[in-house]
Every structure is written in C-alpha cells, then in structure tokens.
C-alpha positions as CSV (number, residue, x, y, z in Angstrom):
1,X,-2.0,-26.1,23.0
2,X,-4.2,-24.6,20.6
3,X,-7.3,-26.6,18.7
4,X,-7.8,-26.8,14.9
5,X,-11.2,-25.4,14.0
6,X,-10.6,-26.3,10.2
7,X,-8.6,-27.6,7.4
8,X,-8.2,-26.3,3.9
9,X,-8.6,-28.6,1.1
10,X,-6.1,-29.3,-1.3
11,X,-3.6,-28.4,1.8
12,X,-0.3,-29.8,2.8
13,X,-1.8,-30.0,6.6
14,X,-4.8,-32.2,5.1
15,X,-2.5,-34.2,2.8
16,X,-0.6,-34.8,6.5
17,X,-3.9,-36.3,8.6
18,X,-4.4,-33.2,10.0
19,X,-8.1,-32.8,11.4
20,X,-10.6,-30.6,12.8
21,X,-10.9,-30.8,16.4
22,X,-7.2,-32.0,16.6
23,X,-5.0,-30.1,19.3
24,X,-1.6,-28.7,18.2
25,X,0.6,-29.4,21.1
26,X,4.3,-28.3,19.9
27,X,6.2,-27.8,16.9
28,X,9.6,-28.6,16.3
29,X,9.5,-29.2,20.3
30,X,8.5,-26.2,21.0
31,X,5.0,-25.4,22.8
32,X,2.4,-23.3,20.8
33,X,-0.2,-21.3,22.7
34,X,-0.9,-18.5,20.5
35,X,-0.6,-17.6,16.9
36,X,3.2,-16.1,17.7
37,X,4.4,-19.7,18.5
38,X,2.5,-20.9,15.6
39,X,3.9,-17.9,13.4
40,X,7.2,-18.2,14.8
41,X,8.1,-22.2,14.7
42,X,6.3,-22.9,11.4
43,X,8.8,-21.1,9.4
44,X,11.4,-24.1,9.1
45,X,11.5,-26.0,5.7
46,X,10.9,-29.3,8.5
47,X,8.3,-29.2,11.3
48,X,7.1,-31.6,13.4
49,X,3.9,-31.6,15.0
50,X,3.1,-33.1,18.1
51,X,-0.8,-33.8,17.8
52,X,-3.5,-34.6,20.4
53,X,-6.7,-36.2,18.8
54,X,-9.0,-37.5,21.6
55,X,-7.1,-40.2,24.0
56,X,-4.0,-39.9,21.1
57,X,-0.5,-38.0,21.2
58,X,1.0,-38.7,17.7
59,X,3.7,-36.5,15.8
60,X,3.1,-35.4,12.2
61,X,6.4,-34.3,10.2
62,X,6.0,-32.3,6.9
63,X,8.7,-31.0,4.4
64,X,7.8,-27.5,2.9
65,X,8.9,-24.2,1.6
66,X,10.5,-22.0,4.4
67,X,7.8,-19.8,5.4
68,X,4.7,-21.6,3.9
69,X,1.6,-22.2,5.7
70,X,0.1,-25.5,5.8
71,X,-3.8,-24.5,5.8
72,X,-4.7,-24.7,9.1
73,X,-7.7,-22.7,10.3
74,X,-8.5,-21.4,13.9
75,X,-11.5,-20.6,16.0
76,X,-9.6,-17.1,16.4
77,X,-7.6,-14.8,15.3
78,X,-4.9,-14.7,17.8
79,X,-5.7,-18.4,18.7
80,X,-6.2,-17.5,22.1
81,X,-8.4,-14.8,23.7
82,X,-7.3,-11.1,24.1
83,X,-5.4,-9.9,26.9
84,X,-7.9,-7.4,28.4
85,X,-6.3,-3.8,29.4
86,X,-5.5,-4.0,33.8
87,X,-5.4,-0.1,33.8
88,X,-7.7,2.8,34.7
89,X,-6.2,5.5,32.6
90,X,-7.4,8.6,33.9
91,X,-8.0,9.8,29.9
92,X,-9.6,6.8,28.6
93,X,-12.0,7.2,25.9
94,X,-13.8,3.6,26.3
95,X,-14.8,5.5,30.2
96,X,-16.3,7.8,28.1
97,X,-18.6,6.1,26.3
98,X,-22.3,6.0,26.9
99,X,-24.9,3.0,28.1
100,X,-25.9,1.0,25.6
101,X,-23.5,0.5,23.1
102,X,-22.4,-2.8,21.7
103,X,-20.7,-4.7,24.1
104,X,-17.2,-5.0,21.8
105,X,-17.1,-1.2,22.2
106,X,-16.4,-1.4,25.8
107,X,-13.6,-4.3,26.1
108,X,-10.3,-2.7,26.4
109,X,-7.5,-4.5,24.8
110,X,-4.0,-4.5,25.5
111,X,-2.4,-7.5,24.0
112,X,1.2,-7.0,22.4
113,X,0.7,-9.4,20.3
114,X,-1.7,-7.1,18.5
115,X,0.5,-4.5,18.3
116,X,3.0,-6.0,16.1
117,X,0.2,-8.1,13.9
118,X,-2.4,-5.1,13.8
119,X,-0.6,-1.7,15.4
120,X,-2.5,-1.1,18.3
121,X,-0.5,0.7,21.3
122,X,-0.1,-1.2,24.2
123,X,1.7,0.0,28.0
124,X,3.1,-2.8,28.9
125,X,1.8,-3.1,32.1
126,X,0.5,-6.4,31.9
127,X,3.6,-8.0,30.3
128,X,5.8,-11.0,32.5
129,X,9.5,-10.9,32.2
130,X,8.6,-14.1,30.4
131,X,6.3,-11.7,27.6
132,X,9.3,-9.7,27.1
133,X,11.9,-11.9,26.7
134,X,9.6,-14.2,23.8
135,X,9.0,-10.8,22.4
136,X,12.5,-10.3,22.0
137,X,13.3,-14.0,20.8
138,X,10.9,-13.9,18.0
139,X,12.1,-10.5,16.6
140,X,8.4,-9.3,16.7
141,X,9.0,-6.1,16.0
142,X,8.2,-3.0,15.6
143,X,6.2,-2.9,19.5
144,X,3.5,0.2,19.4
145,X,3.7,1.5,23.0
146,X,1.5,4.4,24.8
147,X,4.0,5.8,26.8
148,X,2.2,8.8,28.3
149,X,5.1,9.5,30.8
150,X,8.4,8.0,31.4
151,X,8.2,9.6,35.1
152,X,7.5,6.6,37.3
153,X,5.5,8.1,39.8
154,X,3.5,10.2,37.0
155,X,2.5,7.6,35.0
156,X,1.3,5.6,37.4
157,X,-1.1,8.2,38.4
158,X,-2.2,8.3,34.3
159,X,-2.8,4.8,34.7
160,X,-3.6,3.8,38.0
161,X,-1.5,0.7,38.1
162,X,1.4,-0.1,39.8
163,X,3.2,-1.5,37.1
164,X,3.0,1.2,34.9
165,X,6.6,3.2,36.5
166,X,8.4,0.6,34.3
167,X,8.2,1.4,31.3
168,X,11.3,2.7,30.4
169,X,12.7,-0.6,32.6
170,X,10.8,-2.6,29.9
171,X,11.8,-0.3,26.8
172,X,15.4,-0.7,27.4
173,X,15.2,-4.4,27.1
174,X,13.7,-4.1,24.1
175,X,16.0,-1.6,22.7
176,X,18.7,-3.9,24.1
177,X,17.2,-7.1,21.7
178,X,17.1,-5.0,19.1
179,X,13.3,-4.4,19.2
180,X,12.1,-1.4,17.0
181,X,9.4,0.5,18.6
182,X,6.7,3.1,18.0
183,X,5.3,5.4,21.1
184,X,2.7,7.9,21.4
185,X,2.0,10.4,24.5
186,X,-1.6,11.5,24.8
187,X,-1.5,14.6,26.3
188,X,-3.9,15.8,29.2
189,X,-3.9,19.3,29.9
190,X,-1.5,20.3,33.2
191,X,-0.5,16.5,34.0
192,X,1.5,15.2,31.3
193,X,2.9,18.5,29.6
194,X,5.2,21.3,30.3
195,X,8.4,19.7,32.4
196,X,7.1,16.3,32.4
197,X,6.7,16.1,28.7
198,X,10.1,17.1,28.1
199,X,11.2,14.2,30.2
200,X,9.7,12.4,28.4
201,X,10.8,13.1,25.3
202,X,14.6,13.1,26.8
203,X,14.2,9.5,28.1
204,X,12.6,8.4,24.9
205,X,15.4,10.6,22.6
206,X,18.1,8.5,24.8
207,X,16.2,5.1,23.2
208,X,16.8,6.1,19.6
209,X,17.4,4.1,16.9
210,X,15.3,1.7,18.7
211,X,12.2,3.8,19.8
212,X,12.1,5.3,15.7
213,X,8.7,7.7,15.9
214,X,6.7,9.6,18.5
215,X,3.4,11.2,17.8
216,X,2.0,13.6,20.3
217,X,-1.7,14.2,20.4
218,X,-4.0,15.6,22.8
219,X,-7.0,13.3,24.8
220,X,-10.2,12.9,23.7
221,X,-12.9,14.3,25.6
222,X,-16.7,13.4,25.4
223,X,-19.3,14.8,27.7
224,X,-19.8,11.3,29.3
225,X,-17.2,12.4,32.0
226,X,-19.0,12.0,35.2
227,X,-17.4,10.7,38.1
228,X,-14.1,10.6,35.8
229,X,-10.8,12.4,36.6
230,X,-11.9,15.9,36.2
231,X,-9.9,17.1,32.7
232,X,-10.3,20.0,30.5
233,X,-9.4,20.3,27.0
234,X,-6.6,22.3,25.3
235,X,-7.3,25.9,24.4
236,X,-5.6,27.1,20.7
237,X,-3.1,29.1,22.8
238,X,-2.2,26.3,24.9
239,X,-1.8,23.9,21.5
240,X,0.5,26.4,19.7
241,X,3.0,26.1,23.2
242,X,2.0,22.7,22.7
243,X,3.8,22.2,19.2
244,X,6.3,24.9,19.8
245,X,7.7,22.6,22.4
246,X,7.5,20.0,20.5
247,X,9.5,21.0,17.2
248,X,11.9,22.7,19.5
249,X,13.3,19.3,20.7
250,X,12.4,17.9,17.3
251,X,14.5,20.1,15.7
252,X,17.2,19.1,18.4
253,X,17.0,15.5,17.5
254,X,17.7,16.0,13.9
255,X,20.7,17.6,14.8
256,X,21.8,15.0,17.2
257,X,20.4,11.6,15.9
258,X,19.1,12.8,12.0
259,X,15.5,12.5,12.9
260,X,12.8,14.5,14.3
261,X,12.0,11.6,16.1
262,X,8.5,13.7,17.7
263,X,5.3,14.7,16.0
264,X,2.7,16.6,16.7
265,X,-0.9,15.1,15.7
266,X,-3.2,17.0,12.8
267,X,-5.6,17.9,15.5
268,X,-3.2,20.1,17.5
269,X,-2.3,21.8,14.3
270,X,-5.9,22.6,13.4
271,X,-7.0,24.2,17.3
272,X,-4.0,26.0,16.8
273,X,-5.2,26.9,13.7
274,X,-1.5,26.9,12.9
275,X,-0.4,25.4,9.0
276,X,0.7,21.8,8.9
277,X,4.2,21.4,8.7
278,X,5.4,20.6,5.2
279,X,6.1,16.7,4.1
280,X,9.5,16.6,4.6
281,X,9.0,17.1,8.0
282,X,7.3,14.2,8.3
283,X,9.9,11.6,7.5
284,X,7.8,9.2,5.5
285,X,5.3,9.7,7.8
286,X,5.8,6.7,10.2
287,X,2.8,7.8,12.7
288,X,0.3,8.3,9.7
289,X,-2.3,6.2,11.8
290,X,-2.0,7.6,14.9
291,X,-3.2,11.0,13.2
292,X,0.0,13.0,12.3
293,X,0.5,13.8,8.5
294,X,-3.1,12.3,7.6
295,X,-4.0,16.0,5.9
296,X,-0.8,16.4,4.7
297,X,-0.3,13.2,3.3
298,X,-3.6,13.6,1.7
299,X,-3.4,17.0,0.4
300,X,-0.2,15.7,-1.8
301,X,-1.6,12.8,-2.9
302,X,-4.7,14.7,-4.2
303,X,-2.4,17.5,-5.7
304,X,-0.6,14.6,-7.8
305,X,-4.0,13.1,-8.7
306,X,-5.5,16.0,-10.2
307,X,-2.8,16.4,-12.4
308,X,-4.0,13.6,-14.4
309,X,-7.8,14.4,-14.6
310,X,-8.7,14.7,-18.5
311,X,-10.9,17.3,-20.6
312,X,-13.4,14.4,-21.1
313,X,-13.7,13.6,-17.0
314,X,-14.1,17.6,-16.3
315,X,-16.5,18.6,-18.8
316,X,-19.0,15.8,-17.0
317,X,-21.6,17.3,-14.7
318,X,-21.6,16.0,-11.2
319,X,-23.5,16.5,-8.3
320,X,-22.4,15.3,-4.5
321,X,-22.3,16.2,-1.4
322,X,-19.6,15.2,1.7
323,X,-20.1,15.1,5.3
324,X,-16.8,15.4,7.6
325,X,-16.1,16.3,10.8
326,X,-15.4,19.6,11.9
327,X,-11.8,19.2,12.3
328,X,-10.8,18.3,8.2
329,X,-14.0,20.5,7.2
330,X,-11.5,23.3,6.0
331,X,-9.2,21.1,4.4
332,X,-11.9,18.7,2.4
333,X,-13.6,22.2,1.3
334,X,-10.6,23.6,0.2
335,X,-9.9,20.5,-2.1
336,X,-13.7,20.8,-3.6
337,X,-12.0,24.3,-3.9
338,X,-9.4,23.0,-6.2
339,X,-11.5,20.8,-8.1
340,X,-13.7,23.7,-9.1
341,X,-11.5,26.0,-10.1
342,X,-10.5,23.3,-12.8
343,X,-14.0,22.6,-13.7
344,X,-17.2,24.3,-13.2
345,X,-18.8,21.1,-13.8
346,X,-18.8,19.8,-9.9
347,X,-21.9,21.1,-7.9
348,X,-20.3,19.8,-4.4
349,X,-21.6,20.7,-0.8
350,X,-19.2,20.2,2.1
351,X,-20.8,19.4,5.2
352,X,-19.5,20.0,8.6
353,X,-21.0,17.6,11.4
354,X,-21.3,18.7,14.5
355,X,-20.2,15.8,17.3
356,X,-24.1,15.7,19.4
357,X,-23.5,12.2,20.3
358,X,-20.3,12.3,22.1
359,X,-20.1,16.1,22.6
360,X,-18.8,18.8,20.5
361,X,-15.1,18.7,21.7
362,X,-14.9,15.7,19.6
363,X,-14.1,16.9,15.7
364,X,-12.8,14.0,14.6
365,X,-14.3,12.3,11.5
366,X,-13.9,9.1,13.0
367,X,-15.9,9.4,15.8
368,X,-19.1,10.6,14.1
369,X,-22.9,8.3,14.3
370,X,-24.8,7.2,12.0
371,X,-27.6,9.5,14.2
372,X,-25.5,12.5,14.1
373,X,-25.1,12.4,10.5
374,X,-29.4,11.9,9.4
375,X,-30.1,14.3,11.8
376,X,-27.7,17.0,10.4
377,X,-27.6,16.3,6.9
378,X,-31.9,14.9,6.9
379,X,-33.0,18.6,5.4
380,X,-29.8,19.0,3.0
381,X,-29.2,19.3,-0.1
382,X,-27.2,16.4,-1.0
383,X,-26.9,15.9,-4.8
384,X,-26.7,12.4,-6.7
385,X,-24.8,10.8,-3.9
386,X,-23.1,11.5,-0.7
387,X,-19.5,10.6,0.4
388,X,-18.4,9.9,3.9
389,X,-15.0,9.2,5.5
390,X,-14.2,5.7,5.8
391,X,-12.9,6.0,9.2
392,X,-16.5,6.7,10.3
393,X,-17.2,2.8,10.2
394,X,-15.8,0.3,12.7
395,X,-13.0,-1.8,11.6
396,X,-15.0,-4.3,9.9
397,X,-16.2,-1.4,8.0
398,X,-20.5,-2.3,8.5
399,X,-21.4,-0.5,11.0
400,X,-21.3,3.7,12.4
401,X,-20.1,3.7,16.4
402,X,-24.0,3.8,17.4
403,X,-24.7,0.5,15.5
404,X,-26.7,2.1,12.6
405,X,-25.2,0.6,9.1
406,X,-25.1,2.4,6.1
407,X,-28.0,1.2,4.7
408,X,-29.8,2.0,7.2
409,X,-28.7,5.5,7.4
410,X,-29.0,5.4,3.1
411,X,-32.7,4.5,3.4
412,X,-33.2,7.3,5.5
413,X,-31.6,9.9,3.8
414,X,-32.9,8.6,0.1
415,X,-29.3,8.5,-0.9
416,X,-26.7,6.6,-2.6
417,X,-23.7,6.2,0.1
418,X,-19.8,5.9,-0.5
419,X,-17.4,5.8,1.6
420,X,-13.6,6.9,0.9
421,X,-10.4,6.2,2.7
422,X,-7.8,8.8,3.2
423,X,-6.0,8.6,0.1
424,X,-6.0,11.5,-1.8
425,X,-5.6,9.1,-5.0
426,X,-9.0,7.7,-3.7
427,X,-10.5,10.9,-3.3
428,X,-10.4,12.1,-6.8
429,X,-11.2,8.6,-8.2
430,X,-14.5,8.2,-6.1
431,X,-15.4,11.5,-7.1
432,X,-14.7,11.4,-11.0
433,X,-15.8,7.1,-10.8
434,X,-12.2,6.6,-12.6
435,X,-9.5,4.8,-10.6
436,X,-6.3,6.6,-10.7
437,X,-2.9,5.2,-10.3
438,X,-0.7,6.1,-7.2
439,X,2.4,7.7,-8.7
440,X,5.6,7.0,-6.8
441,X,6.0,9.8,-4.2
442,X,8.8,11.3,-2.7
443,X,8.8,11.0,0.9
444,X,12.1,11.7,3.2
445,X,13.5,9.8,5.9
446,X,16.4,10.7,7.4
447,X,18.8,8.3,8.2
C-alpha cells in the first residue's frame, strides 16, 4: 500500500477521483508496495485500482494507452524507503569518511531496485527468495551486482555477512530467468586478487550471456582508516600484473564467447602508467560509469569535436583555467595540448589538485572538496573563468562532498565557475561557448 502525495492536473488519475492522501492498495489485483509494482502493473491498457480513502475501500477502473502514466505523484522516489546496506565490507569507502559530514553521505544503500532504475551495484545479500523471484517476474533487468569474490568463504570475509557466500547461488537464478546483469570486483591488494580473482572471473565467464560486462578496479583508500581492516594500496608494478591478468582471460573470452567480457578501470591503467587500451576493446563501453573507458571515450569524442572548430572560433582569444584531479591531469593537459597546437589563441592552465581532504591516494576527480580546490587554486592564475569536472558535485549537482557549493567556492576565488561532464563533445563546446553536435560514433560490440 503506498499513499498518493499528489495529483497532476489535467491527468487521467484526477479525471478518475483520484486524491491526495488516498492509499493505492492493488492494481489489477495485484498488491503495490513500491514503485516496481506500480511500474510493473500499470502498463495494461485496463487497470483497476483498489483505493483506501479514510474508512473507504473503493475500486477505480481507467482505460488508457499501454504504458501511460496516469499523474500520480509520491512522497518518494522509490515509494518506499531505501533498503539500507547489512554488510561491513572490509574496503568500504562510506567507513572512510570523516566526522562531520552531511548525514546522506553516510547511509549505505543497497536496494536492487535502484540498480535497475538508477545503476547502482548491489550484493545481494539482503535479497529474500521472494526479492529474486519478483525480480525475475518483472524482467527488471539489467541487475548491477558487486561481486568482489564468487569464493564463498572469501567473500564473506570482504563483507562480513553470512549471506554473502551466495552469490553465485543467486546469479544463477537470474541467469536462469533470463536476467541481464552487470558486476564489478573491487580489488583489495592480497585478498581478492591473484588465484582468487581468477575464480572469479571463471565462475562469472561460466554466467555469460547473462552476466554481459565486468569492470575491475582497485579500492579506494583515504587516510580515515583507523581501526578499519588494515589495507594498502596497489603499487604501479602490482597494477600492470593486475591488468595483465586481466586481458589474459579477456582475451580468452573473446575467443570462447566473442566478448572480452572483463575490464580493467582507467585508474589501474594510469598507476601503471600503462596506455589505455584502444576503443575497440572496449565493446561499446558498457562499464563507462563504473570508470573503465571514461578517458578513452573522451579522448575520441574530443578528437571528432575538434574537427569541426572554425577559423572564426580559433582566431578568438580565450583565457581559462581547469582544475582536475591528479589521475586525468595528463590526459586533460594533453587535450589543452591539442587545442593549442590548432590555435595560439587559448591561454589555458591545467591544474592538478592534490586530494588533502581524504588523502593523497585518492586521484580521482570526483572525490575532490570544495576546500581542497580554494586552497590550491586561492593564489593561481586562473584566467576569465575556471572549469571543473562535473563529477566533483553530488548527484544533485549543488553541492562539493564537504558541503561548500559552487558559489560559495566562486565568491572566494573571484571567479566565474563551469562545470563540464565527461563528454568530449562538451569539452570543446564549454570551452569555445558553441554547442557542437555529437556525430554518430563507431563503437564495437561483439556479438
């Protein structure tokens, strides 16, 4: 049963009697709890409502186009609240985080349903039999899992729950109904590598068509690790064994099955300070947000964009500065590179930020404050404005991980911010203030 905060006007649930404050009991006969149920049974051309409305039970019936909504609005999201995370993985990043941040930052989800309506991973290990099997009735598929380890024993260690040795158990079921699904393994240095990552990636092969993508990246590791499961980060000589192993059985499974099936994230490439593997490699690049082919993916896009940059856009004078993290710093200068070498109009400074707030071992872009950034960049030279990654700013896209908002952190440096996604299309139109047009890339999949 799940209450209606609002109506739309105009809407066929308004032109049915529909209410605020009226509870949806059922459709069709079937009970809603969640926005999957609602999703799921409103499809028909014919639904019928049951409806509680204070001391009431009435049934509304409405005719409509297959898949139409009806304008019904909820207090949230997933009409429900989130299932909260029941493990205590031995690399999780939220146990890393310092006092005093805002209390979203520290609730762990781990609700399937927001893996197939959002993408965020899930293990599984708070799923009923029940869970599985609506997961597998409604087709809601692809299913983002964080797999870690198929080894029983080992992954239960990773996650400190008892429930966690049945993955694979679970997996199966869904390969069985036909359930697509994407994994990840988040590697922590002598634990879940060497042997027990080729298991892995045996046991997960042995899943494929169903389990289509793997991306392998390693932990993150701030400096807020005390009293935490005592873990050390990958050295470059340990990531190039890392990705050797890795494309080794890749390269197997496109023999056997046609895809690579496993990829190695960006970030292993760049501590092994090893190049990127081309674009074909990546297949379309079905773990793009999970960090593998993000630089790549980029890189062509801004090739293709340049292309079409006129004599009237280079002869302007421009004057900028962007702020990264020390991980894409190479690759963002390189493309300032490019850009000068067609113009010598572009005075551009490429600033690498230095992780003080979570600790240096952290180069990601995304993880970068609002503090970090004034402090470093407070004495620059910065130009006419200043452009940041959009991955810097929480989902909502207001506010840096410490809570300081980009105004705030524009008022303090005295300049104009922008922020740009990573889009290599995007890149070149933030920087020249001329939208381009994406151009329809190749991209390889093999099937």
């Amino acid at each position: 049963m799940v209450e209606v905060l609002g109506v739309t006007p105009g809407s066929i649930a308004e032109r049915a009697g529909i209410s605020a404050g009226d509870y949806i009991i059922s459709i069709n006969g079937e009970k809603v709890s969640d926005v999957l149920d609602y999703r799921f049974y409103l499809t028909e051309k014919k639904v019928t409502l049951s409806i509680h409305r204070g001391s009431k039970l009435f049934d509304v019936v409405i005719e409509k186009p297959m898949y139409s909504d009806i304008g019904l609005e909820f207090r949230t999201f997933l009409m429900d609240e989130k299932h909260s995370c029941r493990n205590k993985c031995i690399f999780c990043f939220i146990d890393q985080l310092p006092k005093g941040m805002r209390d979203s930052l520290y609730f762990k989800d781990d609700d399937s349903r927001l893996s197939f309506l959002t993408g965020s991973y899930v293990t599984l290990t708070n799923m009923s039999d029940e869970d599985v099997d609506r997961i597998i009735k409604m087709k809601t598929s692809p299913i983002n899992i964080s797999v870690q380890a198929t080894d029983p024993e080992l992954r239960v260690k990773m996650l400190n729950n008892k429930n966690a040795g049945k993955v694979l158990e679970t997996m199966r079921r869904f390969a069985d109904g036909g359930i697509e699904m994407n994994c990840q393994v988040v590697l922590c240095r002598n634990i879940n590598d060497g042997a027990a990552l080729d298991k892995t990636m045996r046991d997960l092969s042995e899943l494929y068509p169903h389990v289509t993508s793997v991306s392998v990246v390693p932990a993150g590791l701030t400096k807020f690790r005390e009293n935490l499961f005592p873990l050390t980060a990958y050295t470059p000589e340990e990531c190039v064994r890392v990705i050797s192993q890795v494309e080794a059985f890749a390269g197997y499974c496109l023999e056997k099955y046609g895809s690579r099936i496993f990829f190695c994230g960006d970030e292993l490439y760049i501590k092994a300070k090893l190049p990127l593997p081309e674009e074909e490699a990546y297949e379309g690049y079905p773990q793009l947000e999970n960090g593998v082919g993000l630089i790549r993916s980029m890189n062509e896009e801004f090739n293709d964009a340049i292309l079409d940059l006129t004599e009237k856009e280079l002869c302007v004078p421009r004057s900028f500065s962007i702020a990264t993290g020390e991980a894409a710093f190479e690759f963002i200068s390189s493309l300032i590179e490019k850009l000068k070498e067609k113009t010598d109009k572009i005075n551009c400074c490429v600033y690498k930020i230095r992780n003080d707030f979570f600790g240096e071992s952290i180069t990601v872009a995304g993880l970068i404050t609002g503090q970090d950034l004034y402090n470093q960049l407070k004495d620059k030279q910065l130009g006419d404005k200043l452009f940041l990654p959009h991955v810097m700013l929480r989902s909502d896209g207001d506010l840096f991980l410490d809570g300081m908002s980009p105004k705030e952190l524009e008022k303090k440096l005295n300049i104009d911010i922008e922020f740009i996604k990573n889009d290599g299309y995007e890149f070149v139109s933030k920087l020249f203030g001329e939208k381009r047009k994406k151009k329809g890339r190749i991209t390889w999949r093999n099937q």
